[in-house]
N, C-alpha and C positions, 0 to 999 in steps of 0.2 A: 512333467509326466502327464497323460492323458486322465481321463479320470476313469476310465475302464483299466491301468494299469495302477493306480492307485487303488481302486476294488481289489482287486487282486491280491497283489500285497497285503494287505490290510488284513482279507479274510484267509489267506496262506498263512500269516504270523497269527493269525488264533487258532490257527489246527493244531492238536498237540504232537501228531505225524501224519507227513504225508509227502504224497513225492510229486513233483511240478515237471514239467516237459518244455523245455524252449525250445527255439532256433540258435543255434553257437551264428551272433553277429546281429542279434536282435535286442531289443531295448531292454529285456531281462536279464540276458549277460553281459550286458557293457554299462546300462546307464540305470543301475537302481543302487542303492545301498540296504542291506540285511541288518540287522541288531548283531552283534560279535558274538560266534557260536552258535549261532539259530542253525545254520546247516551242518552237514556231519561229513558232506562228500557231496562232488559232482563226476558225473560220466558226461564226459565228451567225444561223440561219435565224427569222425571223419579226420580231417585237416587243420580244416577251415579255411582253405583255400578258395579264393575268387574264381568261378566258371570259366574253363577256359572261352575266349571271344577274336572276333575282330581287333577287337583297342586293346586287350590284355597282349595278345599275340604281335602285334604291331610295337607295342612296348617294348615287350622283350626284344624284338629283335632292333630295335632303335639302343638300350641299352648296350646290346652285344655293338653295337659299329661304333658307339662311344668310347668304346673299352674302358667304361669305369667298373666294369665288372665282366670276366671271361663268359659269365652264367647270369643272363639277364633274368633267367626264370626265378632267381632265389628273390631278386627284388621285386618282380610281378606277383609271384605267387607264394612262395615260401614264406617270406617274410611277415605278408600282412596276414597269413593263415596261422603264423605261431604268435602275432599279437591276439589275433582273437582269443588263440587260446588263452594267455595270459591273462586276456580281461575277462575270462569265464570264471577262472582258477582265483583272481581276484573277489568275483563276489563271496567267494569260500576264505581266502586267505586275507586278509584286511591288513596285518601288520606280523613282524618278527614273532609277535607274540601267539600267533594264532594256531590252529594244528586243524587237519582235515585229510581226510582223502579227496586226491584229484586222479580219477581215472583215463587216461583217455584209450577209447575204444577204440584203434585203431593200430596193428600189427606192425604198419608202414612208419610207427616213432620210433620202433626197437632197431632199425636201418638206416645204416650208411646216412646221408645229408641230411634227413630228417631230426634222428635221432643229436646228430655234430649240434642244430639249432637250441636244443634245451638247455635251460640250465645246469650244469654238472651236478647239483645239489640232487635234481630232479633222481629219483631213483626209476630205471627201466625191468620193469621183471612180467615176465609173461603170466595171465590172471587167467583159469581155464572157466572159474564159474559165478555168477555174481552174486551169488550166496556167499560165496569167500570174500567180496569185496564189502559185503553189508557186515559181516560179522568184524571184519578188520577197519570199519568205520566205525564202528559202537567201542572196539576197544580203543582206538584214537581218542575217543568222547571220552571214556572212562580215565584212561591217563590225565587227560588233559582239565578234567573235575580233579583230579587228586592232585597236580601240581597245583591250581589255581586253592586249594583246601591246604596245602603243604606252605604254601605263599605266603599264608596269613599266621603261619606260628615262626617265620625264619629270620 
């Protein structure tokens, strides 16, 4: 890590709250590790899909003549746009043990092939205001203090 992302870090985890901004595919959502339970929730705005280009576009269509796949776009684009997401969802989620909200902001998951990529686990429900979503992160926090407190008498 650089040592301006090591700042960072550093003086984020002495805030008692606060809310941080990345990029979904930059070195705060894919390459730090957080203390377990330090965040409460992430919002993920878009895809995360690769721009479409030249070589992206040339890709897919080199996929489709191979016929390893009828839809070469799901392995140009689809595919490495819901890793991202995963490795966002990750800095939140660390193991089976952990509880969070993972939002992602974007209407285009609740449809057709998008939506088919997620994990089933993944719950899709339409969120109108993000007032709703802070207050349903604080009670995630709240449960998840009272099993880790319930833990220690069972």
């Amino acid at each position: 890590e650089s040592n301006g992302t090591q700042v960072f870090i550093e003086e984020f985890l002495n805030i008692s709250s606060g809310l941080a901004l990345t990029v979904l595919g930059g070195r705060f959502t894919e390459g730090i590790d957080l203390p377990a339970g330090f965040l409460r929730g992430i919002v993920i705005a878009g895809l995360g899909m690769p721009p479409p280009d030249p070589v992206n576009s040339a890709l897919c269509s080199w996929f489709k003549c191979q016929n390893r796949m009828s839809n070469g776009f799901d392995y140009v684009y689809r595919i490495p746009g819901l890793q991202r997401i995963v490795q966002a969802a990750g800095r939140l989620i660390r193991s089976s043990a952990h509880r969070g909200l993972v939002v992602l902001a974007d209407d285009r998951w609740m449809k057709g092939e998008h939506r088919a990529m997620l994990p089933s686990y993944w719950t899709a429900r339409p969120c109108a205001e993000l007032k709703s979503l802070l207050l349903r992160a604080d009670e995630i926090q709240w449960q998840q203090q009272q099993q880790d407190q319930l833990g220690d008498y069972v």
